[in-house]
N, C-alpha and C positions, 0 to 999 in steps of 0.2 A: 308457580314452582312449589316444592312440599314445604320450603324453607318457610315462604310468607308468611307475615301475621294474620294475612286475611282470609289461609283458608281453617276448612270449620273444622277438622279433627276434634280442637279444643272448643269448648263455648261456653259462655258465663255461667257460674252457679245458678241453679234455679232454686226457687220458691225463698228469695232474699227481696226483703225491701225495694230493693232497685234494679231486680232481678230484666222486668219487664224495660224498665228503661234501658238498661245497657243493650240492651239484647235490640230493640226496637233498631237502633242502628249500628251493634256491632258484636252480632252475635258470629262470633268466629273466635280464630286465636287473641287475638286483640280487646273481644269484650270478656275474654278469660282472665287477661290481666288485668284488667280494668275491674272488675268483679274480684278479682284476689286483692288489689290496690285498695279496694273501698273495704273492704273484712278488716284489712290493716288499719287503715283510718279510724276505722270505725270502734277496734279494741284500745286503738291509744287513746283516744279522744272519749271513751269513757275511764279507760284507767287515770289521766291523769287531770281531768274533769273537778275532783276535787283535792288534788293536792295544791300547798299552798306551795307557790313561787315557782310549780313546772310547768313549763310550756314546751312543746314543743314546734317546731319548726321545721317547712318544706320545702323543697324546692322540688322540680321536676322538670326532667329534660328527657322528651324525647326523640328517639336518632333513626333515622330510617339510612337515606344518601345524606341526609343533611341533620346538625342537630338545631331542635329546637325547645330552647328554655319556657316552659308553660308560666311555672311560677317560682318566684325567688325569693328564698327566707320569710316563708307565710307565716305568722306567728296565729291569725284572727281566724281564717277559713276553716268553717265545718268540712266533716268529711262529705256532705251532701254538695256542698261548694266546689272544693277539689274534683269532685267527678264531673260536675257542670264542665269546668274548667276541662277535661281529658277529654270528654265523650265528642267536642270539637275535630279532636285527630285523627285521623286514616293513617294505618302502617302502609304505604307504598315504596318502592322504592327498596335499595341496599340497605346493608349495614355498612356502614362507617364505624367498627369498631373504637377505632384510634384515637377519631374526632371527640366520639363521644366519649371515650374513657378522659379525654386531655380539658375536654369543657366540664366536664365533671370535677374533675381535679382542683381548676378553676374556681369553681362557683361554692367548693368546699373550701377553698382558701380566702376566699371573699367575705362569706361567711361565718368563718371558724370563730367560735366562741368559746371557750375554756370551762361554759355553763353546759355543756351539750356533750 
């Protein structure tokens, strides 16, 4: 369908560190995000690299028909780590908006820290 994350319209930035890896198994819509996910990682995790007493904190849920929580309230994982951690997953499958907005919600309230 046009809808899917697996097909390739979109595909991982190139000429990035881990350009080659993402792409190796998921160069479509999916290592597109995956590839935006790690830019992100990879700007906070130098910005706040040397400030004293910030950290921050991940969690990650992905939702196709079903959601699934990758990781919760990571404070340690590099961004190199975190994409070990995604590059696991295949979009197949619906979206369950609902699910996944209501486990979200969830895992933020689990979570919620008043430092973040």
């Amino acid at each position: 369908s046009s809808g899917s994350m697996s097909n390739t319209d979109r595909r991982p930035l190139t000429d990035t560190p881990v350009s080659a890896r993402i792409a190796r198994q998921h160069n479509d819509r999916t290592g597109a995000v995956y590839s935006s996910l790690y830019a992100f990682w990879s700007a906070r995790y130098t910005a706040v690299s040397g400030a004293a007493n910030r950290r921050d904190s991940y969690s990650i849920l992905l939702f196709n028909g079903s959601v699934t929580q990758v990781v919760s309230n990571d404070f340690t994982s590099t961004p190199d780590m975190l994409l070990e951690q995604v590059l696991r997953y295949r979009a197949d499958g619906g979206t369950d908006y609902t699910s996944a907005l209501r486990q979200t919600q969830a895992c933020i309230e689990v979570n919620w820290s008043a430092e973040r």
